[in-house]
C-alpha positions in Angstrom: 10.3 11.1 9.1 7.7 8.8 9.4 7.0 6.1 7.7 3.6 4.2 6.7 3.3 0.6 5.5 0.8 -0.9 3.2 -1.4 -4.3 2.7 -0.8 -6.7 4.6 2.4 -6.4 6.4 3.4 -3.5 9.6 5.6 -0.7 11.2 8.2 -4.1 10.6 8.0 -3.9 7.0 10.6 -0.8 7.6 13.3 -2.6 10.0 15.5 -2.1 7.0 15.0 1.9 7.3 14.8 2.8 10.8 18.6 1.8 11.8 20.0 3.6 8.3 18.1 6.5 8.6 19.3 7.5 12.0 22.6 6.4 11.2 22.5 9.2 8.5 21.0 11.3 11.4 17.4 11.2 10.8 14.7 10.5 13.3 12.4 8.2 11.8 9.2 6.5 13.0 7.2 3.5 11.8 3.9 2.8 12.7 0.9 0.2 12.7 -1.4 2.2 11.0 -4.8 2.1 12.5 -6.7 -1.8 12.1 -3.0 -3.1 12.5 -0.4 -4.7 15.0 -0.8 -2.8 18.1 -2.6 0.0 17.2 -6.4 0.6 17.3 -8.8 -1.6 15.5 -12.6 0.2 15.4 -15.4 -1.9 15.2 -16.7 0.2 12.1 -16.3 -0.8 8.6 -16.1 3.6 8.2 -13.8 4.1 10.6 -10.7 3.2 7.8 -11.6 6.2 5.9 -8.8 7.7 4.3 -9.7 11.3 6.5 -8.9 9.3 9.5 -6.0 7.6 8.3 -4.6 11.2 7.4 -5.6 12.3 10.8 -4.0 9.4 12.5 -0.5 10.6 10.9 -0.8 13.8 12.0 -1.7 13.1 15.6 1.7 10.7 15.9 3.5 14.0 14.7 2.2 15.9 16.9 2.1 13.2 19.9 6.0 13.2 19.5 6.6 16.1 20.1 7.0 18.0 16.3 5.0 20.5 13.9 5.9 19.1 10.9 7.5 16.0 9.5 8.6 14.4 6.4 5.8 11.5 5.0 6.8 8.1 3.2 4.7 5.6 3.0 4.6 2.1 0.6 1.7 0.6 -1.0 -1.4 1.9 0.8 0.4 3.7 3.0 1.9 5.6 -0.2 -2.0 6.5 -0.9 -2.0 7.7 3.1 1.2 9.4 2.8 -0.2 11.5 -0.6 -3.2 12.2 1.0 -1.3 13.2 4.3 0.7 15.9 2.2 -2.4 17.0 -0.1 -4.9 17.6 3.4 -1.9 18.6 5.6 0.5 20.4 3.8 1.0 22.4 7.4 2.4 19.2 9.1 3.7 17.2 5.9 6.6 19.5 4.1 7.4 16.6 1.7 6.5 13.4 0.4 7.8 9.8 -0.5 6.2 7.1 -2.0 7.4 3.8 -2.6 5.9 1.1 -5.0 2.4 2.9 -5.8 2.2 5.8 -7.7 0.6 9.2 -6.8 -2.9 9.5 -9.1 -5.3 12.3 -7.6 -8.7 11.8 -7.1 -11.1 11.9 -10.4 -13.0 9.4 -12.5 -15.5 6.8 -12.1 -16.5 5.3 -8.4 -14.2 2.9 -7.7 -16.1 0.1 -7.1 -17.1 0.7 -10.6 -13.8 0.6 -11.9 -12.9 -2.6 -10.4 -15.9 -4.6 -11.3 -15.3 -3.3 -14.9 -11.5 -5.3 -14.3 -12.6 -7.9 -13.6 -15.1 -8.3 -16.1 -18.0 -8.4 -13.3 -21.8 -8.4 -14.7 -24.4 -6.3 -12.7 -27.8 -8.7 -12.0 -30.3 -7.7 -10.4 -29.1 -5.3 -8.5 -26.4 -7.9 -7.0 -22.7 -8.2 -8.3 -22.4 -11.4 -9.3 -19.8 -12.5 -11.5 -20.3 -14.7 -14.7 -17.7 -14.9 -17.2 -15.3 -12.9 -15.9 -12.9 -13.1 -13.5 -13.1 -10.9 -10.0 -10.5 -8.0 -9.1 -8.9 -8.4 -5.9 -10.0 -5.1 -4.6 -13.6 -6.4 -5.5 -13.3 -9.6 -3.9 -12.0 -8.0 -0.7 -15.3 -5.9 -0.4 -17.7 -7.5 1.8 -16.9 -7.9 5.3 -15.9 -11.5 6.2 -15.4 -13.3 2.8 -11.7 -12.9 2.2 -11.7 -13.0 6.1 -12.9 -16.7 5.3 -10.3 -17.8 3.1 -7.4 -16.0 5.3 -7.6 -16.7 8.8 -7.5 -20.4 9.2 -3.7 -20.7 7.7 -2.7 -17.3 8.2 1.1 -17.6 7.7 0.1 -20.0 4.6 -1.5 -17.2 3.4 0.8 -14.7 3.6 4.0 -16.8 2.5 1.7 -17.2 -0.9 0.6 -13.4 -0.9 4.3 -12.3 -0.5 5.9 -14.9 -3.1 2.8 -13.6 -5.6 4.2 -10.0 -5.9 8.1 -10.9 -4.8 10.5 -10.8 -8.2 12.6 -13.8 -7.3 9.3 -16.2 -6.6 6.1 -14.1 -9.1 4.8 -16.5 -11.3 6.2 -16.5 -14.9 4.6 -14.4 -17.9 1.8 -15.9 -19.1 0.6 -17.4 -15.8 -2.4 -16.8 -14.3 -2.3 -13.3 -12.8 -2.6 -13.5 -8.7 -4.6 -10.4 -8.7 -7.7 -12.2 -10.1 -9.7 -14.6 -8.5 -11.9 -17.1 -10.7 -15.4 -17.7 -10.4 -15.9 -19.6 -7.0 -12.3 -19.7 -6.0 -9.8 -17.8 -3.7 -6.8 -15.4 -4.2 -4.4 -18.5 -3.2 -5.5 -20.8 -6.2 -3.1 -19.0 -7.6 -0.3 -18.0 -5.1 3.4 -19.7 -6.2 4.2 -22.9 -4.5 7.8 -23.0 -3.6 10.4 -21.2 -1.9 10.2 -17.9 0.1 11.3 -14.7 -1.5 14.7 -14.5 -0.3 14.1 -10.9 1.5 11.3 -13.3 3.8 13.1 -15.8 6.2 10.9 -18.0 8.6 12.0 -15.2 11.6 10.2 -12.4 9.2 7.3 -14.9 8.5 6.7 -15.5 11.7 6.9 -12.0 13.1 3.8 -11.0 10.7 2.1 -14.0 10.9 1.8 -13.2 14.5 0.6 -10.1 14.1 -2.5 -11.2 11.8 -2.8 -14.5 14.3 -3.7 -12.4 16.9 -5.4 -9.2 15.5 -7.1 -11.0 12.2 -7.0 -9.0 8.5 -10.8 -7.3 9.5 -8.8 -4.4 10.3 -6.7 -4.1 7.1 -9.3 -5.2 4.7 -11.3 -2.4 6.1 -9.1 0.0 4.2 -10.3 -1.4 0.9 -14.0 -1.7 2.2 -13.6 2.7 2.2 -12.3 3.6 -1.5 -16.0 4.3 -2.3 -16.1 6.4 0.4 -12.7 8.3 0.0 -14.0 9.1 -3.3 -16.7 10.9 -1.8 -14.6 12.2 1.0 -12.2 13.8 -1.2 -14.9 15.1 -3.9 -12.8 18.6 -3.4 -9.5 17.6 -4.4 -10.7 15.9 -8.0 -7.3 16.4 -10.0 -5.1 18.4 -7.1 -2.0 17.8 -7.4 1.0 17.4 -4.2 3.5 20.3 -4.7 5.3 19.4 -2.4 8.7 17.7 -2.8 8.0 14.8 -3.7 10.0 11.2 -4.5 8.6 7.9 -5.7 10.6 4.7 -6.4 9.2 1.8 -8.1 9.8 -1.9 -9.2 10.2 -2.5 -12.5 8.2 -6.1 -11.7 5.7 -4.6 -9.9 1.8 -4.5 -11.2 1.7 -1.2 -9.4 4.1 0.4 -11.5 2.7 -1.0 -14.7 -0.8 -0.3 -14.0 -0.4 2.8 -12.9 2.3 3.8 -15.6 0.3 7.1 -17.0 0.1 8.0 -13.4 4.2 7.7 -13.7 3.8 9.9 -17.2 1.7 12.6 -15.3 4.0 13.3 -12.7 5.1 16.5 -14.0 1.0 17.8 -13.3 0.0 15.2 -10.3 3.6 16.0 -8.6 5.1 19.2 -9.7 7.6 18.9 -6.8 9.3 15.4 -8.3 12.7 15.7 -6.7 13.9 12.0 -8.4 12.0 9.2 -9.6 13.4 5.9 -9.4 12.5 2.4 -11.0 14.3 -0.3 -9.9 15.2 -3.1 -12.7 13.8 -6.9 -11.7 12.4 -5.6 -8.4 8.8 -6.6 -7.1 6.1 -4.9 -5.4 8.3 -5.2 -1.4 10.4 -3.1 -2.1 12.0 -1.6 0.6 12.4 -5.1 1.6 13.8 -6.9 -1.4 16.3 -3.6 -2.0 16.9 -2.1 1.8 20.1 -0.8 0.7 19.6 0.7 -2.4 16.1 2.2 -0.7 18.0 3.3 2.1 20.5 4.9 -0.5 17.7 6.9 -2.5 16.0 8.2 0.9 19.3 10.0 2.3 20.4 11.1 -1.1 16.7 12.8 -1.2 16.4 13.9 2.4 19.9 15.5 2.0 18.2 17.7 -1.0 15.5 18.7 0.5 14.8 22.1 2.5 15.5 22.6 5.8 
């Protein structure tokens, strides 16, 4: 099995997993995905396209040794593991994805899409944003600007990120949403103040904090700076669906899920192989981290299912 994390964490965001999955007799293996902890970090903005992140999970397949191999992935690396099993249904004979929901490729340009949510104007032929608030996914677009508000308090940053989208520390309904950032501001105006989430103790902090100390987020925000791209890319697949068998667990807190909710509805057409979906009440967007157990639980129960 291997297993692909998402924004902004590592191959550690699975410590939980590895030990119970080869306790259940599994061989599983996390991995920095490419811009991340010790892997590779291109230079190139394009060189975080999803067709080389799928590429990159089929070459650690084969690298150890196997043909084919089981694909779960969390947050972006749920989008990598999809598009793993929809370009490379030879290697990839199923499918898990954890906290973001499968949705194939169709509808406007991304970049689009998110300025429209965060009620960007177009003006003179420069986005500039009066009014509204700016997306995250927008605001991460050019090259050095969230860079700019990360990298001098790293582990700051992240301890807010974290809390943002944990269940036990998200703001309250009715608060500003963290996913927004106001005209002129930062993401972390509106990061919780307070207490870790109580799956993140200083040892875990500091482990990723490390990490993007010593490597920077260039390489992670690249992923974002490529939807537009990926869109192109991936022109072929508009509406294909993953047959594979498939298995996606969500939390019930989680923006991802709720957002993405009709994805959720069209599961039966985006992922006719659904084996068991799976959304877990008061849990946040971390969430093989803030339930290891009852993750861990839901992966054997599936792998046990599936094919041989």
């Amino acid at each position: 099995m291997l297993l692909v994390h998402g924004f902004p964490e590592s191959w550690y965001s699975w410590r939980h997993q590895l030990p119970g999955l080869a306790a259940a007799g599994y061989r599983a293996v996390a991995v920095d995905v490419r811009g991340y902890g010790r892997s590779a970090k291109p230079t190139a903005v394009d060189a975080y396209r999803m067709l080389d992140l799928v590429e990159d999970s089929v070459a650690v397949v084969h690298a150890l040794g196997e043909e084919s191999a089981v694909v779960v992935g969390h947050d972006w690396g749920a989008a990598i593991a999809a598009n793993s099993a929809l370009l490379r249904p030879d290697v990839f004979r199923a499918v898990g994805l954890l906290s973001v929901p499968y949705a194939p490729r169709g509808g406007p340009r991304p970049s689009d899409l998110f300025a429209r949510m965060g009620g960007a104007e177009e003006r003179g032929g420069e986005g500039e944003f009066g009014g509204g608030e700016e997306f995250y996914v927008s605001y991460f677009q050019e090259p050095g600007r969230a860079e700019a508000e990360i990298e001098p308090d790293v582990r700051g940053w992240l301890a807010g990120f974290y809390a943002a989208l944990s269940a036990d520390t998200m703001a309250p309904p009715g608060a500003p949403a963290p996913y927004f950032v106001s005209k002129g501001g930062t993401l972390r105006d509106r990061f919780p103040r307070g207490p870790l989430p109580g799956w993140l103790g200083e040892h875990e902090l500091d482990f990723y904090a490390g990490e993007f100390e010593r490597t920077g987020l260039t390489g992670a925000l690249n992923r974002y700076r490529n939807m537009d791209r990926d869109w192109e890319d991936l022109a072929a697949f508009d509406g294909a669906p993953v047959i594979q068998p498939s298995l996606f667990v969500g939390g019930s807190l989680d923006a991802s899920t709720t957002w993405l909710a009709d994805a959720i509805d069209a599961y039966p057409v985006a992922l006719p192989g659904l084996v068991s979906s799976h959304i877990l009440d008061g849990c946040g967007h971390w969430i093989q981290q803030e339930r290891p157990s009852e993750v861990n639980r839901i992966l054997t129960d599936w792998l046990a299912v599936l094919p041989a």
